[in-house]
C-alpha positions in Angstrom: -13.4 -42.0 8.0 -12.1 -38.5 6.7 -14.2 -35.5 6.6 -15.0 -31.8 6.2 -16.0 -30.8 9.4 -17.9 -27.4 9.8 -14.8 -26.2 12.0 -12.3 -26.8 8.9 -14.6 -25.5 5.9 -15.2 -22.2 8.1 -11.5 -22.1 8.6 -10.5 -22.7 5.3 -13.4 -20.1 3.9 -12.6 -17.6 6.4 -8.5 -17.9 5.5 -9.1 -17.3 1.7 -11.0 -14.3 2.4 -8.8 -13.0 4.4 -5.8 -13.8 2.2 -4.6 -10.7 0.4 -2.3 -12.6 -2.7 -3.0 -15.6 -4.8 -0.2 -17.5 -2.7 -1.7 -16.7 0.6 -4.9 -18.1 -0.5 -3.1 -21.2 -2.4 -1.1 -21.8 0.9 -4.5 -21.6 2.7 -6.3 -23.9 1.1 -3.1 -26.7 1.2 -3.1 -26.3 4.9 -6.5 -26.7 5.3 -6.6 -29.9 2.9 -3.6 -31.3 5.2 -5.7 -30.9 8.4 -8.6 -32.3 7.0 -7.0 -35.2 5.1 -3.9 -37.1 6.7 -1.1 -36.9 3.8 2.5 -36.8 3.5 2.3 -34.4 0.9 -0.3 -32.2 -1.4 0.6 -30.3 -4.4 -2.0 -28.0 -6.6 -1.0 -27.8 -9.6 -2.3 -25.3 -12.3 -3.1 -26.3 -16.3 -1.1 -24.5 -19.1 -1.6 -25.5 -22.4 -0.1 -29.5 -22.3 1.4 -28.6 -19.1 0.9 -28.9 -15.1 2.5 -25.9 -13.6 3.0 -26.1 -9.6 1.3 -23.8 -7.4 2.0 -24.7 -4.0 2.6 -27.9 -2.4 3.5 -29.4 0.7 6.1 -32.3 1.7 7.9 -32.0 -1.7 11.0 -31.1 -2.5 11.0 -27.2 -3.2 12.6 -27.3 -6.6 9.8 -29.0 -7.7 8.2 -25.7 -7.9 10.3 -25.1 -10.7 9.5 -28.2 -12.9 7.2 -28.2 -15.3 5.1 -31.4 -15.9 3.9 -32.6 -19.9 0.8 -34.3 -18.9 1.3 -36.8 -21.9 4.8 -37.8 -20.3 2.9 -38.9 -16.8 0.8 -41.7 -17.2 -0.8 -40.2 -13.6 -1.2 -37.2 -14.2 -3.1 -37.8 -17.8 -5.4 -40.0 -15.8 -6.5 -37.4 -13.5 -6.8 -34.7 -16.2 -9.3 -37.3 -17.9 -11.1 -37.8 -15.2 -14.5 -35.8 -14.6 -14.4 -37.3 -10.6 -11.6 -38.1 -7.8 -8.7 -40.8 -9.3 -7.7 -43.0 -6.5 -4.7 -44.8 -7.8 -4.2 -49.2 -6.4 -1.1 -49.2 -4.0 0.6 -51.6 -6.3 -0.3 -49.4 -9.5 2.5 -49.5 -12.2 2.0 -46.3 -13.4 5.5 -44.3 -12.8 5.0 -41.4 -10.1 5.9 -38.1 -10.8 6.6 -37.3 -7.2 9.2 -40.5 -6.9 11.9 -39.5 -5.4 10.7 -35.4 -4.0 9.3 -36.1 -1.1 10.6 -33.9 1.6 10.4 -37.0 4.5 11.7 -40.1 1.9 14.8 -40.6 0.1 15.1 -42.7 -2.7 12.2 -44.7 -4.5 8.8 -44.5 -3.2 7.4 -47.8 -1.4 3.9 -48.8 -2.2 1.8 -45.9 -1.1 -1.6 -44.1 -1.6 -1.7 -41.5 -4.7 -5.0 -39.4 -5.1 -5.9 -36.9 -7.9 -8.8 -34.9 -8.1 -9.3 -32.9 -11.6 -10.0 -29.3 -11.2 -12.7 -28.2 -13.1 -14.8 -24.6 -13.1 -17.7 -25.0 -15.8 -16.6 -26.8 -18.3 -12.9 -26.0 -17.6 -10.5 -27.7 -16.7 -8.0 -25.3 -14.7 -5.6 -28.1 -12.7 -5.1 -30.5 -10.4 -4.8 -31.3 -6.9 -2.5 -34.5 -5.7 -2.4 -36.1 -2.2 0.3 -39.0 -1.7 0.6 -40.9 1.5 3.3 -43.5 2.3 0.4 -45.4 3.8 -1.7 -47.5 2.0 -5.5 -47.1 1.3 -5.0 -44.4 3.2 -7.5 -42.2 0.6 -10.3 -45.7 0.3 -12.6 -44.2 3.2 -13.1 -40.6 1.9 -16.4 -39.3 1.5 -17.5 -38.9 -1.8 -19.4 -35.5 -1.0 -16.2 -34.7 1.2 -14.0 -35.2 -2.3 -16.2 -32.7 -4.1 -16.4 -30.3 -1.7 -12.8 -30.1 -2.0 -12.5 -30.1 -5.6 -15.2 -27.5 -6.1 -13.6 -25.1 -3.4 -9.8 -25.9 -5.3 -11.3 -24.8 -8.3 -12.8 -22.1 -7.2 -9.7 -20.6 -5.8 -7.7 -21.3 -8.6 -10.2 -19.3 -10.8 -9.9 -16.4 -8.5 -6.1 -16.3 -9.4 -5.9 -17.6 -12.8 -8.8 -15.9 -15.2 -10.0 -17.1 -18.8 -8.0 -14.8 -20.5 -4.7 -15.9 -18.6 -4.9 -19.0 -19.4 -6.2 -18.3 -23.2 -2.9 -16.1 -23.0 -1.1 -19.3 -22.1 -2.9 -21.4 -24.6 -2.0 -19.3 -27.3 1.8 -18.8 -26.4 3.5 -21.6 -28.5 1.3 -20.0 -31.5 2.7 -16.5 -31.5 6.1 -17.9 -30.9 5.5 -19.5 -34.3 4.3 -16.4 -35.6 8.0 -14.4 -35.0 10.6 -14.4 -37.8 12.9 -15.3 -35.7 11.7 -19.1 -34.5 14.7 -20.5 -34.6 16.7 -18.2 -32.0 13.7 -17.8 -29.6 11.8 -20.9 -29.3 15.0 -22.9 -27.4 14.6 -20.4 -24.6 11.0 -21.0 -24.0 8.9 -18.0 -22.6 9.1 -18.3 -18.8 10.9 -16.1 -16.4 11.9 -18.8 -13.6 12.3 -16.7 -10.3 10.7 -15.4 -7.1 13.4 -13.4 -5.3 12.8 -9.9 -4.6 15.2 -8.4 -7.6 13.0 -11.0 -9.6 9.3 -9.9 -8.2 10.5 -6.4 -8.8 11.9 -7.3 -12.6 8.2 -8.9 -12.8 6.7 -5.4 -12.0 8.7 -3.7 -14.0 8.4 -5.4 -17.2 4.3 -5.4 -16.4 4.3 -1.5 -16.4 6.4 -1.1 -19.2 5.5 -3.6 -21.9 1.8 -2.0 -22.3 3.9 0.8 -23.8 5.3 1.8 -26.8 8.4 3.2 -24.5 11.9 2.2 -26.1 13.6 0.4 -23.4 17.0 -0.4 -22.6 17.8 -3.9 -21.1 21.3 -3.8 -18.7 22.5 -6.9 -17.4 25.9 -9.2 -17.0 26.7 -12.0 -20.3 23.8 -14.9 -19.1 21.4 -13.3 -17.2 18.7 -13.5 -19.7 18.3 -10.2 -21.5 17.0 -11.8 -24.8 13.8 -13.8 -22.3 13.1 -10.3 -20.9 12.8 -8.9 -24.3 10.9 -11.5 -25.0 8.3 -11.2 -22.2 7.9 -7.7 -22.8 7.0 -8.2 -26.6 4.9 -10.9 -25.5 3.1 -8.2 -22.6 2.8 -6.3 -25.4 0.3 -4.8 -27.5 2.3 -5.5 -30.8 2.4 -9.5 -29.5 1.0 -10.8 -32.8 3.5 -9.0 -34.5 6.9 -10.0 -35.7 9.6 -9.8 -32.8 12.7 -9.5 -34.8 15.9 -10.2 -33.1 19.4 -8.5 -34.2 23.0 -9.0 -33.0 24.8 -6.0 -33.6 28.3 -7.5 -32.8 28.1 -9.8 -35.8 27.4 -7.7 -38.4 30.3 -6.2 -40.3 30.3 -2.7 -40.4 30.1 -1.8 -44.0 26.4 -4.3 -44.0 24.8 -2.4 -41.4 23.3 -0.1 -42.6 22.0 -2.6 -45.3 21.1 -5.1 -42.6 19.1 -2.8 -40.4 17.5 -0.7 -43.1 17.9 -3.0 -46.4 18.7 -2.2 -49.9 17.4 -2.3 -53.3 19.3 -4.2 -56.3 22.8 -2.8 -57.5 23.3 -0.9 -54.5 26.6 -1.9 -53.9 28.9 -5.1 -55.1 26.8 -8.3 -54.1 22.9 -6.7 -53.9 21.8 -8.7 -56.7 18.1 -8.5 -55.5 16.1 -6.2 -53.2 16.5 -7.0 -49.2 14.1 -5.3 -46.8 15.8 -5.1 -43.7 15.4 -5.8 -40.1 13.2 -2.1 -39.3 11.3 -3.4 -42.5 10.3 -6.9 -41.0 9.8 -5.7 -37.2 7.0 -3.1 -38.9 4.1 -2.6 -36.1 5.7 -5.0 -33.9 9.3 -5.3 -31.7 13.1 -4.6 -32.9 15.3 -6.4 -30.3 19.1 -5.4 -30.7 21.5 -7.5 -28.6 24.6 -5.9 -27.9 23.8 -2.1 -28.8 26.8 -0.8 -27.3 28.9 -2.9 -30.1 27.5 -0.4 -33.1 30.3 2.2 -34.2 29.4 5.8 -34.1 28.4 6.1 -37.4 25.6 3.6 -37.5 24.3 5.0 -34.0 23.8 8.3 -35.8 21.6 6.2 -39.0 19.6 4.1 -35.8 18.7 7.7 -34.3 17.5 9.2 -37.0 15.1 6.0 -37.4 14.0 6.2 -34.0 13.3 9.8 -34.1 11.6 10.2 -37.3 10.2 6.8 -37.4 11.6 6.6 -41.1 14.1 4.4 -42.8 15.5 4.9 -46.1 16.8 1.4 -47.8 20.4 1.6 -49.3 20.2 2.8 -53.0 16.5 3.9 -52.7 15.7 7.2 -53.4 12.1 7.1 -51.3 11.6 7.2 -47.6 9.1 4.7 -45.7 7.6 5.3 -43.0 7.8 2.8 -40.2 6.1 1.9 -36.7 8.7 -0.5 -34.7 9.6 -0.6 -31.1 13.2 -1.2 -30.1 14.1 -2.9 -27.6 18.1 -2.8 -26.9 20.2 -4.7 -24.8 24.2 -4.2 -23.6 26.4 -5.8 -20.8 28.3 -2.2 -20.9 27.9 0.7 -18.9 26.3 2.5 -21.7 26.6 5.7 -19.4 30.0 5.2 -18.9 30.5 4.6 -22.5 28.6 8.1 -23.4 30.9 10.1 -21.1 33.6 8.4 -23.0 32.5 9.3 -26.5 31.9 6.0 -27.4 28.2 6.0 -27.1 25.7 9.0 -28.8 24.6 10.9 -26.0 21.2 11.6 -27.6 21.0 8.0 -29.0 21.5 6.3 -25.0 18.6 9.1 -24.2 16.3 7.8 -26.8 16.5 4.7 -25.9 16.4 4.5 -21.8 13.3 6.3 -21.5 12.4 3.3 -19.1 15.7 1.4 -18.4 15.4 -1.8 -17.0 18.3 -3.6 -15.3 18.4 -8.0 -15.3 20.1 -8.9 -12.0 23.0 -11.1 -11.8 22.2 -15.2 -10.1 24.2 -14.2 -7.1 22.3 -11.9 -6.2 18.8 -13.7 -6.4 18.1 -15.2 -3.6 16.8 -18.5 -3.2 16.2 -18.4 -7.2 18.9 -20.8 -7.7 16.9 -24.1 -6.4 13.7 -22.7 -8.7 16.2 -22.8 -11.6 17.9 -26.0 -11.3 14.8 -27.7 -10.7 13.2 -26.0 -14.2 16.6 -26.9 -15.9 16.6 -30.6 -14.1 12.9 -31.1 -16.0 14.4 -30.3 -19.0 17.2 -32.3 -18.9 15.3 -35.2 -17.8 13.1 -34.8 -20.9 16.0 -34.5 -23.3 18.3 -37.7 -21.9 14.9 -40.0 -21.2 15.2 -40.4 -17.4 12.5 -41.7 -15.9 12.7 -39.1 -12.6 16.0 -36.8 -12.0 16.8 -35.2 -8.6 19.5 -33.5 -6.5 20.6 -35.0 -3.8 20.4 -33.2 -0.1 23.4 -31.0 -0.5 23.9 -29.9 -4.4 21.9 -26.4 -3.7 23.8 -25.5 -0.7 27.1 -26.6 -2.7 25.8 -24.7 -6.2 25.0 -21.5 -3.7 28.5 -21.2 -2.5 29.8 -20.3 -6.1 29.6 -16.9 -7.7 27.9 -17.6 -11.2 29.7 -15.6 -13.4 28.5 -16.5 -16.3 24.6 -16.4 -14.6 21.5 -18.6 -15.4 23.3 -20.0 -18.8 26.7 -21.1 -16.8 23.7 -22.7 -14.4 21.7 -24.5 -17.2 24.9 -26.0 -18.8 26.2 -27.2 -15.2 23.1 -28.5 -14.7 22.8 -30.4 -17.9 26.5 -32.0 -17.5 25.2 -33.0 -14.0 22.1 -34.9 -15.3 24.6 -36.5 -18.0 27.0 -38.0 -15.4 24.9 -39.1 -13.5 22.3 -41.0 -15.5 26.2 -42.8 -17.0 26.7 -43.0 -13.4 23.1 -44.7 -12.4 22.0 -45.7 -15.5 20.6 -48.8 -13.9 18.5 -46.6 -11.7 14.8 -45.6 -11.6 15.6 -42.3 -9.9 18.5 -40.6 -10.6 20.3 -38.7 -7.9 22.6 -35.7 -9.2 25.6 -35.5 -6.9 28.2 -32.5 -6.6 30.5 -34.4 -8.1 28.4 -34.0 -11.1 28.4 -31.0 -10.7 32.0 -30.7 -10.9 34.6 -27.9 -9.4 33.9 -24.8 -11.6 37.3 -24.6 -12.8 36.7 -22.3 -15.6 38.7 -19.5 -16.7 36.4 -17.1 -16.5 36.2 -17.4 -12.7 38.0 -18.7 -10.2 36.0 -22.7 -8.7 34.9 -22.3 -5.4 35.7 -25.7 -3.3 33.0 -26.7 -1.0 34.0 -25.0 1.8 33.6 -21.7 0.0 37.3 -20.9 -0.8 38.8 -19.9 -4.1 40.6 -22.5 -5.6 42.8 -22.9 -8.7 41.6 -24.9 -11.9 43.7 -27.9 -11.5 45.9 -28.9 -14.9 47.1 -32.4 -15.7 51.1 -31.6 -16.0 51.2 -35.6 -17.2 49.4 -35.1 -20.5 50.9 -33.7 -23.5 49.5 -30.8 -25.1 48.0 -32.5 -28.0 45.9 -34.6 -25.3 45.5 -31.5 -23.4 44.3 -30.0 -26.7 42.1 -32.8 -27.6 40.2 -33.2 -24.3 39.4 -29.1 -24.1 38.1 -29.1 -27.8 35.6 -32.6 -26.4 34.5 -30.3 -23.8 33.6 -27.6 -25.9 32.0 -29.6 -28.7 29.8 -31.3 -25.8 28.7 -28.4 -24.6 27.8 -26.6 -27.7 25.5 -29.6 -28.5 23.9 -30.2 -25.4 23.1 -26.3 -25.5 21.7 -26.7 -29.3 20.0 -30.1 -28.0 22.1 -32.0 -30.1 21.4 -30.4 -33.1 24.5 -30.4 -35.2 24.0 -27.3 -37.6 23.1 -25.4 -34.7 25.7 -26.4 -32.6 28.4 -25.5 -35.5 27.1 -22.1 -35.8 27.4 -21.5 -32.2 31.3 -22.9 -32.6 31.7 -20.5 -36.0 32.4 -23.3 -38.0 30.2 -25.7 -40.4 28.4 -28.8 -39.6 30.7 -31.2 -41.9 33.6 -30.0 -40.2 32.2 -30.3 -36.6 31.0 -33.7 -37.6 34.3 -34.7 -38.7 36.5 -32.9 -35.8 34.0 -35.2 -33.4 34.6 -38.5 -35.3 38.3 -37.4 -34.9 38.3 -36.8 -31.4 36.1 -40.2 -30.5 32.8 -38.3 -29.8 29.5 -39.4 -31.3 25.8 -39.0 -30.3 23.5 -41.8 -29.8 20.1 -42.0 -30.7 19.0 -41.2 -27.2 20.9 -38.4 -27.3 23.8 -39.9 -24.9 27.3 -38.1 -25.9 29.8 -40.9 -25.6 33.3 -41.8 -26.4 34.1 -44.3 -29.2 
């Protein structure tokens, strides 16, 4: 019979004094539970909304601390979360896993074993869970009671140290103030989470925490697909203007006779086309957040019309005679050297000066070390989700194989690889109850905009088919582009069009053309 001796409770009191960080006292408490209870694995888990977030765990696969469980899509985990007391699960149970397949010590599908889960509750909240699995079975049948709710109560305790009420309200409340923004449709496919725990990323973290209170204009640098658009989200969000609209611009697509219009708006019969008032983007951001993607793409003469907003906090619509006041915070992003670009006369000096008052720089993937497995995991959750796969992994040697290749195109390139990956190989496995990602799934990286890195970590050429003509050649580039565009837009068509600069009818009939169709599973497929 299992216990908490006197020994074990002082040791595990003792090391979450003593920790000084949430993750020191979270990796305390696991290593305690794991002396105290035999297990191959332990995971706390923290609740979010609909979601169980891991913490720390033990004996699990470490990308899993990038996934991100929807309680209603784990028959287990909804149990527990129910529950009021301990949930031992039967050896035989039914109910799918949502640890098949992670385990650190197992490959492939789990055996009968033991599964425990014991609801975290502080109050009348419920803040998480804990799970124990053990490749034995009944190994959890001869467990105190008292000894189960000693553990639960100090679990719960600890997680209420790191995680207050107001955090988690935050949480609660996130999905609602996304719905709140004018711009739904372009922010809600990114979600709101900044996956990462590398230095650069801790620092980011800090950064973004000191800043957002602020009504500082800020400057976001960063290479194409490191996610400038989620850090401008996070620090509208950090924000005291987060109820507010966050507006978003991209200030390479709009034609330069409309900008001024389009950032400021304009009043019927201004020019050829106004046939009815238009407030503009300033207009809509009042009292909350301007983001504009892609500043350094603005021609002089509009960067001259954006100062004088941001210096007088004024905007005069196009064919108005009256000025109106405004209260917006801008937050601007480039992939240019914006100083450079100043020295060069292609950038207002006084206009880069305005707006860097606290610049903050995105780090490239490459750089971010050990982020990689965080992120593929994260992406590998969503994927699974999308394509209905019961449980999704990589197998042993995809992260050291995706490390050896320089990402230029950053976390997006990584998401879309990631995706094609979970594609091929549910095709691959689809008779499978675990699917195992391989890095032939992963493909070669033979893309143009960087040269593949073979698994030995050499530059290698992308490798062309001489045999095909080039209206196959043709064919089979423009099916690799329309597949990607729509697993991007989660197979929505419209949005997948726009991304392609072309409309949906047209896509639609270009795929029929080409033998591509979608299923209602969301499986891309050749006809």
């Amino acid at each position: 019979m299992q216990d908490i001796s006197p020994s074990n409770l002082m040791e595990l009191t003792i090391g979450l004094a003593s920790s000084s960080n949430d993750q020191e006292r979270f990796d305390s408490l696991i290593n305690t539970i794991r002396k105290t209870i035999m297990c191959d694995c332990v995971a706390l888990l923290s609740l979010q909304g609909d979601t169980l977030v891991p913490l720390a765990m033990q004996g699990l696969a470490r990308d899993t601390l990038g996934r991100r469980f929807v309680i209603s899509e784990h028959p287990r985990f909804a149990e527990i979360c129910a529950s009021d007391g301990p949930v031992i699960f039967d050896a035989d149970s039914e109910l799918p896993d949502p640890f098949d397949g992670l385990l650190i010590d197992h490959h492939g599908e789990l055996p009968m074993h033991s599964c425990m889960g014991l609801p975290l509750i502080f109050g009348d909240k419920m803040l998480g869970a804990l799970t124990l699995d053990s490749l034995g079975t009944n190994a959890f049948d001869n467990i105190p009671a008292r000894s189960l709710e000693v553990l639960s109560a100090i679990a719960a305790s600890t997680l209420k140290m790191a995680l207050t009420f107001s955090q988690l309200e935050y949480q609660a409340k996130q999905s609602k103030q996304l719905l709140e923004e004018l711009n739904v449709e372009a922010w809600e496919r990114d979600g709101g989470e900044m996956i990462g725990d590398s230095e650069l990323m801790r620092a980011l973290k800090s950064d973004i925490e000191i800043v957002a209170p602020s009504d500082f204009n800020i400057l976001i640098h960063g290479e194409t697909g490191v996610g400038k658009e989620l850090v401008a989200r996070t620090i509208h969000h950090q924000s005291t203007r987060r109820q507010s609209p966050l507006v978003y611009v991209n200030c390479a697509a709009i034609p330069e006779n409309l900008i001024e219009s389009e950032l400021f708006g304009h009043v019927k019969g201004a020019f050829t086309g106004a046939d009815k008032n238009r407030m503009g983007k300033f207009a809509l951001a009042d009292n909350g957040t301007l983001f504009l993607d892609e500043i350094g793409e603005l021609p002089l003469a509009a960067q001259s019309k954006l100062l004088r907003a941001l210096q007088n906090n004024e905007i005069q619509p196009v064919g108005k005679d009256e000025i109106q006041k405004i209260n917006v915070r801008v937050l601007a992003a480039t992939n240019r050297d914006l100083k450079d670009e100043v020295d060069q006369g292609k950038f207002r000096a006084d206009l880069y000066h305005r707006l860097s008052v606290y610049p903050i720089s995105v780090p490239p993937l490459r750089e971010r070390n050990g982020d990689l497995e965080l992120l593929s995991g994260f992406f590998l959750e969503q994927a699974r989700r999308k394509l209905g796969i019961g449980q999704i992994k990589l197998s042993p040697n995809v992260i050291a194989y995706l490390n050896r290749y320089s990402w230029p195109g950053n976390v997006r390139e990584l998401e879309h690889v990631i995706n094609r990956a979970a594609l091929k190989a549910k095709a691959r496995l689809f008779d499978k109850k675990v699917v195992t990602v391989s890095t032939d799934d992963c493909g070669q990286f033979d893309d143009e905009s960087a040269p593949a890195l073979s698994p030995s970590g050499k530059k290698s050429s992308p490798t062309i088919d001489n045999s095909k003509g080039i209206r196959e050649a043709t064919e089979d580039y423009q099916r690799t582009v329309i597949s990607s565009a729509l697993m991007e837009a989660d197979y929505n068509w419209a949005q997948a069009a726009r991304s392609l600069k072309t409309d949906r009818a047209n896509l639609i009939r270009l795929s029929k053309r080409l033998g591509l169709s979608v299923t209602k599973s969301h499986t891309l497929s050749r006809s």
